[in-house]
Phi, psi and omega in degrees: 000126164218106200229121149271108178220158197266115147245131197221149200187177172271148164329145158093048272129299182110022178279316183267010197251013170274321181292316198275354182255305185294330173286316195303348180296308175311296191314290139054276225213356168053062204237147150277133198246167185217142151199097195239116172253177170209141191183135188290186190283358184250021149042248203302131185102296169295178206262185189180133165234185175195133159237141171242157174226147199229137123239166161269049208167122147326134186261145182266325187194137185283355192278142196227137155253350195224137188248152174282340210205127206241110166252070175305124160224038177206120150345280178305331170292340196272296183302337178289312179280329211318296242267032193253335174273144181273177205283147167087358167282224193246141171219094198251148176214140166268160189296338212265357184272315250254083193264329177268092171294157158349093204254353193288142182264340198259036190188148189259167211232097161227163202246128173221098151356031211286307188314284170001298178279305169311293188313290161329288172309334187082037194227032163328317181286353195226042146315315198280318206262306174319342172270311142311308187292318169300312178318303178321301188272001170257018180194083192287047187277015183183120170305118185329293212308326197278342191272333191278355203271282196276318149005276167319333183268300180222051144259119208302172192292331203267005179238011161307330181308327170305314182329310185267338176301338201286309183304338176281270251303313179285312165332296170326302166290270190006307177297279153336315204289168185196151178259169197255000000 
């Protein structure tokens, strides 16, 4: 098993700390992990990705130019990454970044409502996991138990109280996501 994924977003999104939970989620599972993020200087607000890769196998390198798997939440990242998944891979997007969908036929494409859904629930900060939860279920490379796992490593302590709403949070995306 080996997944390479782009999750790209506007700063403040929840991008790279999305990325950073899905590798320590790896670690975990005694997996090998990559995890590089990248984001210009003004972070929040401004655009930020990060790729990771989980694999059972030694990884040779983290530089990636073609992804199994695209987790778009903004337009610009959607124009930047689309042609970037590789053909028969994954293009997960949320609806609420999204004025242009996705248009490529040779990869499957689904959409989850996550900003949506948080902003309903009153759970705005746990967009990100919800989103991580949509992932969990159309590509399971790392196991609920191991991500609410790696929560605890990093998060402070003082936000542990957060743990089980971020785990309904994945439950949650799982639940929601769809394919177009």
């Amino acid at each position: 098993m080996k997944e390479e994924i782009i999750i790209a977003g506007f700063g403040g999104q929840g991008v790279l700390s999305m990325g950073k939970i899905l590798a320590y989620s790896g670690l975990m599972e005694n997996k090998e992990v990559t995890w590089m993020p990248a984001y210009g200087p003004e972070q929040r607000g401004g655009t930020a990705n990060v790729t990771v890769i989980v694999s059972d196998e030694r990884i040779s390198s983290p530089i990636l130019s073609k992804y199994d798997t695209a987790i778009i939440l903004n337009q610009p990242s959607l124009a930047k990454f689309e042609s970037k998944v590789k053909p028969g891979g994954v293009l997960i997007y949320d609806g609420y970044g999204i004025i242009n969908p996705p248009t490529r036929k040779d990869i499957h494409v689904y959409r989850i409502d996550a900003m949506d859904e948080a902003n309903e629930r009153k759970m705005a900060k746990t967009f990100n996991m919800i989103v991580l939860g949509g992932l969990l279920k159309i590509r399971p490379i790392v196991s609920i138990e191991s991500v609410v796992k790696a929560l605890r490593k990093t998060l402070p302590e003082r936000h542990h109280h957060l743990i089980p709403m971020n785990e309904e949070a994945i439950r949650i995306g799982m639940d929601i996501i769809k394919e177009v």
